[in-house]
C-alpha positions as CSV (number, residue, x, y, z in Angstrom):
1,X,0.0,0.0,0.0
2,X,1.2,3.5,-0.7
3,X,0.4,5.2,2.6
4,X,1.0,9.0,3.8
5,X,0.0,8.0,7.0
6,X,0.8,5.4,9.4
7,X,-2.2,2.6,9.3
8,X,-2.2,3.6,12.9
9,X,-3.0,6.6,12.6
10,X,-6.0,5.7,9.8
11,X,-7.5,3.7,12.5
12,X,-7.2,6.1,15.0
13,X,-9.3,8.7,12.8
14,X,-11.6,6.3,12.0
15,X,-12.2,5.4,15.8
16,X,-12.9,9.0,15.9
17,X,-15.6,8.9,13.7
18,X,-17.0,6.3,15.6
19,X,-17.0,7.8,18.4
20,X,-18.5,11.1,16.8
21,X,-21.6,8.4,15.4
22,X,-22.2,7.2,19.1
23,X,-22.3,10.8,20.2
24,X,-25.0,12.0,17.6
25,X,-26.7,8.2,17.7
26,X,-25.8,7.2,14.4
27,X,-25.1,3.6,14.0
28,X,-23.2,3.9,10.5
29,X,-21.6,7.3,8.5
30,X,-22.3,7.4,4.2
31,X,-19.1,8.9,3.3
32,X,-19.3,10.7,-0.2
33,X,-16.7,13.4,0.3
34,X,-13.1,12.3,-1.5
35,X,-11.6,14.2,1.4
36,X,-12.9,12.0,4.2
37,X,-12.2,9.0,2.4
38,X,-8.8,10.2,2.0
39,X,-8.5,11.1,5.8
40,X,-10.0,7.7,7.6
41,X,-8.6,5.4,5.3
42,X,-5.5,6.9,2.5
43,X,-8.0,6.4,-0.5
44,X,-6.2,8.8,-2.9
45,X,-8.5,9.4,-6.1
46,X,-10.4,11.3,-8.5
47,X,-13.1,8.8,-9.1
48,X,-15.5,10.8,-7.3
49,X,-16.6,12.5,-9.8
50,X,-18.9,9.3,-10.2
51,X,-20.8,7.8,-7.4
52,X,-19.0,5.9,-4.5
53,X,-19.8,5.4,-1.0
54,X,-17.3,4.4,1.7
55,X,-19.4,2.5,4.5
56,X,-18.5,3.5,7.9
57,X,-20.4,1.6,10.7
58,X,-20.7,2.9,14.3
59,X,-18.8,-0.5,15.4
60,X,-15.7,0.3,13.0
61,X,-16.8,-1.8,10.3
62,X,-16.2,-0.4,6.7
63,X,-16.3,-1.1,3.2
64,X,-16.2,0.7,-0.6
65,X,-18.8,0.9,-2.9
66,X,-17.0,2.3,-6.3
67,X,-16.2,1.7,-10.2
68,X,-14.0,-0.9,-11.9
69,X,-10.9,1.6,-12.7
70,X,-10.9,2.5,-8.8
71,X,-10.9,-0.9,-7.4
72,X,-6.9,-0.8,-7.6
73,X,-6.7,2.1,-6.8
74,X,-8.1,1.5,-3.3
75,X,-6.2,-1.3,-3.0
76,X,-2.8,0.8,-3.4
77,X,-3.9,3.6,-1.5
78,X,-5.8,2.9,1.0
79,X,-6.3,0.3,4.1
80,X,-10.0,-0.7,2.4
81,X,-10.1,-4.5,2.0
82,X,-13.6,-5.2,0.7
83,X,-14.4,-3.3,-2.3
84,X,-17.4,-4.1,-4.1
85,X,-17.8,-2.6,-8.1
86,X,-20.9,-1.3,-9.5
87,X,-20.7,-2.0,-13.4
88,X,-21.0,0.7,-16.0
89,X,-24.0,-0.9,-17.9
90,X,-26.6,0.9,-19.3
91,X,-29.9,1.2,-16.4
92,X,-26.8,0.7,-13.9
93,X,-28.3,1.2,-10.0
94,X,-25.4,1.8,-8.1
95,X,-27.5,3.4,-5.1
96,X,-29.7,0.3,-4.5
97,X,-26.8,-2.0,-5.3
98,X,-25.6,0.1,-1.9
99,X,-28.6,-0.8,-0.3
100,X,-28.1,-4.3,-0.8
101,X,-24.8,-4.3,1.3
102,X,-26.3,-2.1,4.3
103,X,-28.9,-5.2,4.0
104,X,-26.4,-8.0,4.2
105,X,-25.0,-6.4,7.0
106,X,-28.3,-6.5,9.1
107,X,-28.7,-2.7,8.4
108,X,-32.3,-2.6,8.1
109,X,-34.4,0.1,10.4
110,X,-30.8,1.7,11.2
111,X,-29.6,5.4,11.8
112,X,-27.1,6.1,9.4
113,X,-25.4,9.7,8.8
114,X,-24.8,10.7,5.0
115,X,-22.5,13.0,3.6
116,X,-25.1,15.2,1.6
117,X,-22.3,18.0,1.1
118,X,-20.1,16.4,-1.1
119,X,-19.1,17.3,-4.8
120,X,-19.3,13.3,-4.7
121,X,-23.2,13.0,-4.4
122,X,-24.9,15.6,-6.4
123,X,-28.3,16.3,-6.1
124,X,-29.4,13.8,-9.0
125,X,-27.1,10.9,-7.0
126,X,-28.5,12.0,-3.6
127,X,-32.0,11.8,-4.4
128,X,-31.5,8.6,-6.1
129,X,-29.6,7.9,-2.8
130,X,-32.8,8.7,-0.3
131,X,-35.3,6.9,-3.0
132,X,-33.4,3.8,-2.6
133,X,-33.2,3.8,1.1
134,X,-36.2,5.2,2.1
135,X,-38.1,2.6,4.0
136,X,-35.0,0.8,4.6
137,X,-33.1,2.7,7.0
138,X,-33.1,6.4,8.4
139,X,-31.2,9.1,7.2
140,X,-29.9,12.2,8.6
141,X,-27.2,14.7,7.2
142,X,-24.0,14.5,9.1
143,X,-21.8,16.5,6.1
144,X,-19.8,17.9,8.9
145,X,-19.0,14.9,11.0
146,X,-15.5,13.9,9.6
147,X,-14.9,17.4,8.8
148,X,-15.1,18.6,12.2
149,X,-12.4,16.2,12.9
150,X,-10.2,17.4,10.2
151,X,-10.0,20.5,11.4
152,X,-7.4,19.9,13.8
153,X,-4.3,18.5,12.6
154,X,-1.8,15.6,13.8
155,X,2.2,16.1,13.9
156,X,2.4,14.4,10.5
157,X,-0.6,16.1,8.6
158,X,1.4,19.5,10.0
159,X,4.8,18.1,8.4
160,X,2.7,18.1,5.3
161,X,1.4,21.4,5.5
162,X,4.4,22.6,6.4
163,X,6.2,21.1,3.0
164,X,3.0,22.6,1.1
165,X,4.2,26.2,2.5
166,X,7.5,25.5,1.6
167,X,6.8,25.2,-2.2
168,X,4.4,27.6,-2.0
169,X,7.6,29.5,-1.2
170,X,9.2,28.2,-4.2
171,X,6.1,29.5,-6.7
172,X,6.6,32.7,-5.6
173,X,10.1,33.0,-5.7
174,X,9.3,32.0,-9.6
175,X,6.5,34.3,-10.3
176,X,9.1,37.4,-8.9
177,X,11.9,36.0,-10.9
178,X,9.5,36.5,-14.2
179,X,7.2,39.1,-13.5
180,X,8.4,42.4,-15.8
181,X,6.7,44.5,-18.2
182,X,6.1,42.4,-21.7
183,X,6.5,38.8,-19.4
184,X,3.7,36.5,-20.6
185,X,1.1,35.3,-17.9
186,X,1.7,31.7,-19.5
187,X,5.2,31.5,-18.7
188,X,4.7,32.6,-14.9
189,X,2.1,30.4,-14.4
190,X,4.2,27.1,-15.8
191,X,6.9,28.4,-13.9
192,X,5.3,28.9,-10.6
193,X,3.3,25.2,-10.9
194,X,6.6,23.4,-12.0
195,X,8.0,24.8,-8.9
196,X,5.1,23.1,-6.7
197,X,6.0,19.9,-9.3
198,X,9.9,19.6,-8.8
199,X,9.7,20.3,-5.1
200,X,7.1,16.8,-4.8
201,X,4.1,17.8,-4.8
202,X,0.6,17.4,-5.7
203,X,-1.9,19.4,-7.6
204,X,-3.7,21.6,-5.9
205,X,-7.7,21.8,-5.4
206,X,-8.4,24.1,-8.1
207,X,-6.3,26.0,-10.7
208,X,-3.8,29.2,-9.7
209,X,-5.7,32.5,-10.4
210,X,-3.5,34.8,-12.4
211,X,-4.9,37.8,-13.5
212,X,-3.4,41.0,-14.9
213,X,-4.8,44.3,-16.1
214,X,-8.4,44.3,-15.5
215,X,-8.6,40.4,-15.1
216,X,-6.6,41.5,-11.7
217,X,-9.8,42.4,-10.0
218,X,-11.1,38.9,-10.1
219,X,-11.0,36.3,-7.5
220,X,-11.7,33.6,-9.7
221,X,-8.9,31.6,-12.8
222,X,-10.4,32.4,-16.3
223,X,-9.1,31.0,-19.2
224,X,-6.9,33.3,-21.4
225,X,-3.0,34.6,-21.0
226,X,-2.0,38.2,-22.0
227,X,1.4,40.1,-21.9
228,X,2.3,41.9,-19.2
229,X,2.0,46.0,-20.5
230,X,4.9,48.4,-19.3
231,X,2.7,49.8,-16.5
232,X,0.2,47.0,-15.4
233,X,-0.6,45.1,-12.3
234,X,-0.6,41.0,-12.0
235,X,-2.5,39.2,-9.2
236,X,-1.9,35.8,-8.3
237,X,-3.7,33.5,-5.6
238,X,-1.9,30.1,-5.0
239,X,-1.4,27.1,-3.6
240,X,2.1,24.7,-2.9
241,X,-0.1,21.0,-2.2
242,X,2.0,18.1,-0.6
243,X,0.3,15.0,0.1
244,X,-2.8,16.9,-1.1
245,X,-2.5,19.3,2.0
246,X,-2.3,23.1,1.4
247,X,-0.5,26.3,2.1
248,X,-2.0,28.8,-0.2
249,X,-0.4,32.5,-0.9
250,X,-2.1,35.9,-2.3
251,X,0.3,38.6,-4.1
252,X,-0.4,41.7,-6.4
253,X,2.6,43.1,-8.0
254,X,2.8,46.3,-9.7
255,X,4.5,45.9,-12.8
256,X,7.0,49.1,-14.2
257,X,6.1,50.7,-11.1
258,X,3.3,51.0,-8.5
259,X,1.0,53.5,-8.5
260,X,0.0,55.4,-5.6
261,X,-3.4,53.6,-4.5
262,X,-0.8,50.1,-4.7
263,X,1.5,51.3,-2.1
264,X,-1.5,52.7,-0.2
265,X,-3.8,49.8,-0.2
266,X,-0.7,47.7,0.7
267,X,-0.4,49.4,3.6
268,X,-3.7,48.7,4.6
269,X,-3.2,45.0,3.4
270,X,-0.4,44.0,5.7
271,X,-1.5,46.3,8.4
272,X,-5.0,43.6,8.4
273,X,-2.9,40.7,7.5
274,X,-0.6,41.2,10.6
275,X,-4.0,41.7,12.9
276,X,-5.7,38.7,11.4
277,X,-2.8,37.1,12.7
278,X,-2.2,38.5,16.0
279,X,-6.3,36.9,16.6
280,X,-5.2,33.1,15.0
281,X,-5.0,32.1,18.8
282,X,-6.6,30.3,21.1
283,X,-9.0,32.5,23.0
284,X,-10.4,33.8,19.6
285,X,-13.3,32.6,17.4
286,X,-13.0,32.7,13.8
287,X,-15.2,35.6,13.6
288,X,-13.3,37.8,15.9
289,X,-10.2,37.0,13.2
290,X,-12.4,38.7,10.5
291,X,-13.5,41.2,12.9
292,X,-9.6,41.9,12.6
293,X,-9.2,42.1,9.2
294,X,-12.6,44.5,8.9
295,X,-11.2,46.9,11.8
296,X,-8.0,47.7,10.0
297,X,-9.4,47.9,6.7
298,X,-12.5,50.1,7.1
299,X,-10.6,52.6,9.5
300,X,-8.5,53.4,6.4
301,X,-11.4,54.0,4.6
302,X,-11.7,51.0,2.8
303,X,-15.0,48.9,4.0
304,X,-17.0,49.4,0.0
305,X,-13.4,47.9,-1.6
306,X,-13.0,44.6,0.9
307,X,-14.7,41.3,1.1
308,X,-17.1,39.8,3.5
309,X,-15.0,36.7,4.2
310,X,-11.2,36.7,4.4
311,X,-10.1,33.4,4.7
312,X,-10.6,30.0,5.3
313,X,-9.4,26.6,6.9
314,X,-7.1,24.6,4.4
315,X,-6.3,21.2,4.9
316,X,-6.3,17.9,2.4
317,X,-8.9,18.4,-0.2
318,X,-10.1,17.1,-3.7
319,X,-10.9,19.4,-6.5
320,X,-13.1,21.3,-7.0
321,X,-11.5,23.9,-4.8
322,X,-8.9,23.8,-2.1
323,X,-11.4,26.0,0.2
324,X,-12.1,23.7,3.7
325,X,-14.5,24.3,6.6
326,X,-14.8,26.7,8.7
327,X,-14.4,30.5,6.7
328,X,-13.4,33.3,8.3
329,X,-16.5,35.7,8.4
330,X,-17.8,38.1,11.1
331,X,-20.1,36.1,14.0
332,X,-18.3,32.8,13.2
333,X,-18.2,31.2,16.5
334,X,-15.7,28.4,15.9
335,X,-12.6,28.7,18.4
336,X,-9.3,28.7,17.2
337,X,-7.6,25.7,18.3
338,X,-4.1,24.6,18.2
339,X,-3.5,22.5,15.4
340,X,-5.9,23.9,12.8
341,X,-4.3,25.8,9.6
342,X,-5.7,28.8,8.0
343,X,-5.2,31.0,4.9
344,X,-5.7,34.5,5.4
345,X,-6.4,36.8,2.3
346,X,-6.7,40.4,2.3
347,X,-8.6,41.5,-0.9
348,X,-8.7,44.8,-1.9
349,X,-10.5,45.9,-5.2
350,X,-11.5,49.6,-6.2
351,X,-13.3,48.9,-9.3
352,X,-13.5,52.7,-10.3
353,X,-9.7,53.0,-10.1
354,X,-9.1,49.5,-11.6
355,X,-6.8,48.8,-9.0
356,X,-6.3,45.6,-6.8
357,X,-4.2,44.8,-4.4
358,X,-3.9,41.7,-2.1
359,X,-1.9,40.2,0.6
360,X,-2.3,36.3,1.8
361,X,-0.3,33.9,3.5
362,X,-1.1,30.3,5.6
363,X,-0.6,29.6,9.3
364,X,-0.7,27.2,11.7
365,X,-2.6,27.7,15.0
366,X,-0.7,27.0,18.5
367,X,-0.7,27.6,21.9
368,X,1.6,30.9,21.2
369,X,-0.4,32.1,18.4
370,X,-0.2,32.2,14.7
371,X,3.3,30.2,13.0
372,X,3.3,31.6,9.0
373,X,4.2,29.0,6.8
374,X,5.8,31.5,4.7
375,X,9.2,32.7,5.1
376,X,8.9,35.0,2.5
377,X,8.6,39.0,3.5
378,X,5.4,41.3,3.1
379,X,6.9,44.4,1.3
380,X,5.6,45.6,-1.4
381,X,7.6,43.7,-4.6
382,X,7.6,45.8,-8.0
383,X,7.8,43.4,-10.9
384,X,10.6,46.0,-13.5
């Protein structure tokens, strides 16, 4: 088996989870979400993206539901010993074929939690889901269960987060080197991923966002490269991923030189940044950390140009996105723990000046406060 973790460890998450299904009277957990997969047993695939189920009972008993190309997959990755396959034939009925196996296992009249909030059960799947188990067992949504646990990392998930930071390190180091006026966004882009490649990693959740000109005011990748002009600005949101674990970055860089509103907004940027940070302690709730980042930034004036969220919890996730549970939003009441990790972005966009500047970095909780997994500084760098 190709293992990131210990199986030790596996099965100490998963007795977690069991312990979180006796808690909330569940006698069995529906997993859909790739991420949870990953975490309670090493299952390291994309196949999600059709319908599988990882079987979790209360007891510790577990096995996969998925499709032919994954069934060696799981057996390489993951400590999961009985797979079943649902063919690909046409009328296929993968959900009641599911239902079958909760039966053989004396299932029936059962509690079981599902993972309704999964990019792995869309709504089609999941009400084919409920339509073949209703009658047969009762459901209830427990999307958050193995999340919750997630949230707090071990020494060795932190050793991967740690390397994720690292090459994150290395991306940007890349995207400085080639960022001048007449640079093509193409070329900083393949040089900033193959840094994340050559340094071992993995890629991330969802694509880099690059955007220059205009485009820089977007929070969001779009297809299409462009040459840097003599006087422009490039923004860039990314991510080093090791093991499938996180450390995601935010820079703007003026290109020829900045204008005034750059260095200004800057400023402002890493003044919030820095008091974001200073509230990634224990004793604070995630809403308190935004609170932070909305002080700063609407004492200079700034409160129509910022966002209404400013960060997030990162951690191992699948694609679609690289975005993990909780956000960073004012009134969140989650408590910052030791152990949990957490990008903080600082985005600043005047849409009447056309100007956008942003400032992000990853952390780790601890008992002293916030440990940046960057080593790289926070002044203002001028792409000439």
């Amino acid at each position: 088996m190709a293992l990131h973790f210990s199986e030790q460890e596996l099965a100490d998450r998963r007795a977690k989870a069991c312990a979180a299904m006796h808690e909330q009277g569940l006698d069995g957990l529906l997993i859909t979400r790739q991420e949870s997969m990953f975490y309670l047993t090493g299952y390291d695939t994309f196949g999600y993206v059709y319908f599988q189920c990882l079987y979790l009972g209360a007891d510790g008993d577990y096995f996969l539901l998925t499709r032919a190309p994954d069934l060696r997959q799981a057996r390489h990755t993951s400590t999961i010993t009985e797979i079943h396959i649902w063919k690909d034939v046409e009328g296929a009925e993968p959900h009641r074929e599911l239902r079958d196996l909760l039966h053989q296992r004396g299932l029936s009249g059962k509690h079981l939690g599902v993972e309704y909030e999964s990019y792995g059960l869309t709504a089609a799947s999941g009400k084919k889901l409920d339509a073949a188990l209703d009658g047969f067992v009762t459901l209830s949504d427990a999307s958050t269960l193995v999340t919750r646990l997630r949230l707090i990392k071990s020494p060795a998930e932190l050793d991967y987060v740690r390397k994720a930071g690292e090459l994150a390190d290395h991306a940007l180091a890349e995207a400085q080197r080639l960022a001048r006026p007449g640079a093509d966004e193409g070329e900083i882009l393949a040089a900033m991923q193959a840094a994340v490649f050559a340094g071992g990693g993995d890629y991330p959740g969802n694509e880099f966002i690059i955007g220059s000109g205009n485009d820089a005011l977007l929070c969001r990748y779009k297809s299409g490269r462009r040459l840097l002009d003599d006087v422009d600005q490039l923004n860039l949101e990314f991510a080093g991923a090791y093991r499938h674990y996180h450390s995601a970055m935010f820079r703007t860089i003026p290109i020829g030189k900045a204008q005034p509103l750059h260095v200004e907004y800057h400023k402002a940027a890493q003044d919030a940044l820095l008091a974001c940070e200073e509230a990634l302690a224990p004793g604070h709730t995630a809403g308190d950390v935004f609170d932070a980042h909305a002080r700063v930034l609407d004492a200079a004036g700034l409160a129509d140009h910022r966002m209404n969220a400013c960060g997030y919890s990162l951690g191992t996730t699948f694609a679609p996105n690289w975005m993990d549970w909780p956000m960073l939003y004012h009134g969140n009441p989650v408590e910052m723990r030791p152990g949990m990790v957490f990008f903080i972005h600082i985005i600043i966009f005047n849409s009447d000046a056309g100007v956008a500047q942003c400032l992000g970095r990853t952390s780790i909780v601890t008992e002293k406060g916030a440990e940046s997994l960057s080593t790289a500084g926070l002044d203002l760098f001028i792409g000439e």
